[in-house]
N, C-alpha and C positions, 0 to 999 in steps of 0.2 A: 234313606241312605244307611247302608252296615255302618255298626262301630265302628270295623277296622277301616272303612274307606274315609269315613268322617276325621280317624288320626292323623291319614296318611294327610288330607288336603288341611288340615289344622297346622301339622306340622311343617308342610311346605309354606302356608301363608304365615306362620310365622317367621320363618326365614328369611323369605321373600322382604320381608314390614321391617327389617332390622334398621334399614336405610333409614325409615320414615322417623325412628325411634331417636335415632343417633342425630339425626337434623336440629328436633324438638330439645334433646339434651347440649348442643354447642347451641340451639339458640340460648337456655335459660340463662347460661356461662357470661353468655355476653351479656347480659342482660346484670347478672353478678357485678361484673367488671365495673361496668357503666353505673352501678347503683352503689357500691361500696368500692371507698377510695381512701378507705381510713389508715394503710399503715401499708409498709413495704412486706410484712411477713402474707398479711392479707393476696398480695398480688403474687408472691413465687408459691402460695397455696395453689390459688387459680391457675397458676401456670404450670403446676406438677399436675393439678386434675385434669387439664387439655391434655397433656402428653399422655396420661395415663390412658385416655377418652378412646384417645388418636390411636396409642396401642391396640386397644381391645376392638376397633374399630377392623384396622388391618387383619388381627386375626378371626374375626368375626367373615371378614371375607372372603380370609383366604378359607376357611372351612365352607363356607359356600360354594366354592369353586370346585373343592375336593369332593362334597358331598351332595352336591344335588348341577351345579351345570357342569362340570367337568363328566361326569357318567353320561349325562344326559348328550353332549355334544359328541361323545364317541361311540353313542350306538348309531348317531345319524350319521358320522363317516364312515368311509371306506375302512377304518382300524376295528369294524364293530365287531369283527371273527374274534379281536382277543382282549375283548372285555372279560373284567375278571367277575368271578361270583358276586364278588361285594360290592364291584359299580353296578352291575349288572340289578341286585336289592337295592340297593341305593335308589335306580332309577324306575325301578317299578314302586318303592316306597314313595316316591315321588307323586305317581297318578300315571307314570308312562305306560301307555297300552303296548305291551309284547305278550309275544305265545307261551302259554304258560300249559300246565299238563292238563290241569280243567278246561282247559278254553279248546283245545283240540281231542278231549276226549279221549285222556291216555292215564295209563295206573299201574305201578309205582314208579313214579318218574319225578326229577325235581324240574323243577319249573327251568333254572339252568342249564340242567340239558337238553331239553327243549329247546330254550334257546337256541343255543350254540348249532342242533342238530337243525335248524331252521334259517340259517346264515348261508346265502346261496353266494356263490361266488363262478363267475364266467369270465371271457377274455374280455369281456367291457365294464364290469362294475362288481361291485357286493351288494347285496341288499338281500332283504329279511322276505322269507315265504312263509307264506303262512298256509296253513289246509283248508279254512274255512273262508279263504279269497276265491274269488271268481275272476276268471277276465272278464265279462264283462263292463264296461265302465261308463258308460254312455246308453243315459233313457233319454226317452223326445216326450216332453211334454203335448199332448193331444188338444189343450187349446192354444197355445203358443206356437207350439212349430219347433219352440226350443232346444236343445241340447243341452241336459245338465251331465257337467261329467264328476265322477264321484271321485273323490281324493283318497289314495292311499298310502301308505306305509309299505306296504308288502306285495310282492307278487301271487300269484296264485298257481299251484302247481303248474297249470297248463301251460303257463309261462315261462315254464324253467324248462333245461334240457339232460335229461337223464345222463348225459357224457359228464356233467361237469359235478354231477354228487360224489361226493366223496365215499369210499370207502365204507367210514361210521356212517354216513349218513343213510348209506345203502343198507346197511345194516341193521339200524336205527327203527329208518320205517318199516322197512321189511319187518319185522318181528313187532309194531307197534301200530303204523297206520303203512298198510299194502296199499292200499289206495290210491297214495300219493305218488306210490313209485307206477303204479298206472297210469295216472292221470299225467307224469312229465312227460314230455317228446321224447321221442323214439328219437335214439341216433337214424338221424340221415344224412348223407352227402349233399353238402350244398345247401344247405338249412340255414334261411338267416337267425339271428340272435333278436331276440326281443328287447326292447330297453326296460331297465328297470321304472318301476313308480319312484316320481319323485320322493326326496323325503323331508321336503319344506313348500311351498308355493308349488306354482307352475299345474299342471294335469302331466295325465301317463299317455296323452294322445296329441294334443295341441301344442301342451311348453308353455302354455299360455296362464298367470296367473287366476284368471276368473274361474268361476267355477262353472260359466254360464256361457253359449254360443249360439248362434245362430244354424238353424240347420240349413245346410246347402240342397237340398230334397225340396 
């Protein structure tokens, strides 16, 4: 594992563990309480250091919310177009896979604009495209029969429809990756819309949680 990827997930699981931390510290408290009983200054002591606890507890969380689920919950909704730069690092410090300017093969570009320029939006949803997506999403397993369908994040240009990029974004790729603006649909009359991939549970075919079916063939 890189250093800088070892910080990112050190730094999340400390965060994450805060709970675990703060549990172990009100139990000793009580534990205080129950064992020394010698004097009333003794207990409004104990009883300023729970409230103090309590404090740093709340803000402990509420900075959890700000900095690592609050980023994180708003690139999976439909608000993810106006995530700012620094939820945006926040949730790639985090361990969140987005497209970033190395990952799609682009230079000098910040990884946020990439982003941003990578936020598809139709008359049915928002969701994230990525360059290096396929449609593809369904292999059959050869001794099984099976159908495994592969879970994603993002659509794949071919998914998307060249009517609904934006201006920048027509711009964007055109002068960084042409490719992309090839591989989206052509305006046609009468053209259904694709749905986006999930961006929790379910498949981009079924809707169905598993990741695994039976093949109908």
């Amino acid at each position: 594992m890189k250093k800088k990827e070892k910080k990112q997930n050190d730094w999340t699981e400390l965060l994450l563990g805060h709970g675990l931390i703060w549990d172990m510290a009100f139990a000793e408290l009580d534990k205080l309480v129950q064992d020394f009983h010698d004097g009333e200054n003794t207990e409004k002591l104990l009883d300023q250091l729970r409230k103090d606890m309590r404090e740093i507890q709340r803000v402990t969380d509420q900075l959890i919310e700000e900095l690592l689920v609050g980023p994180i919950k708003k690139i999976l909704s439909i608000d993810r177009r106006n995530i700012t730069e620094r939820e945006y690092l926040l949730a790639h410090a985090a361990g969140f896979q987005l497209p970033t300017a190395q990952s799609i093969g682009i230079a000098p570009v910040s990884d946020y604009e990439v982003y941003l320029n990578c936020v598809y939006e139709d008359d049915k949803a928002v969701c994230l495209m990525d360059p290096n997506e396929t449609p593809q999403v369904e292999t059959v397993d050869k001794q099984t029969g099976n159908i495994r369908i592969r879970i994603r994040l993002a659509r794949s240009p071919e998914e998307t429809r060249l009517a609904h990029y934006t201006p920048e974004q027509r711009e964007f790729f055109a002068k960084y990756r042409p490719d992309v603006l090839a591989r989206a649909q052509q305006d046609k009359p009468g053209r259904s819309e694709p749905e986006c991939p999930p961006t929790k549970g379910g498949n981009a075919t079924s809707g169905k949680p598993d990741n695994e079916r039976k093949s109908t063939k």
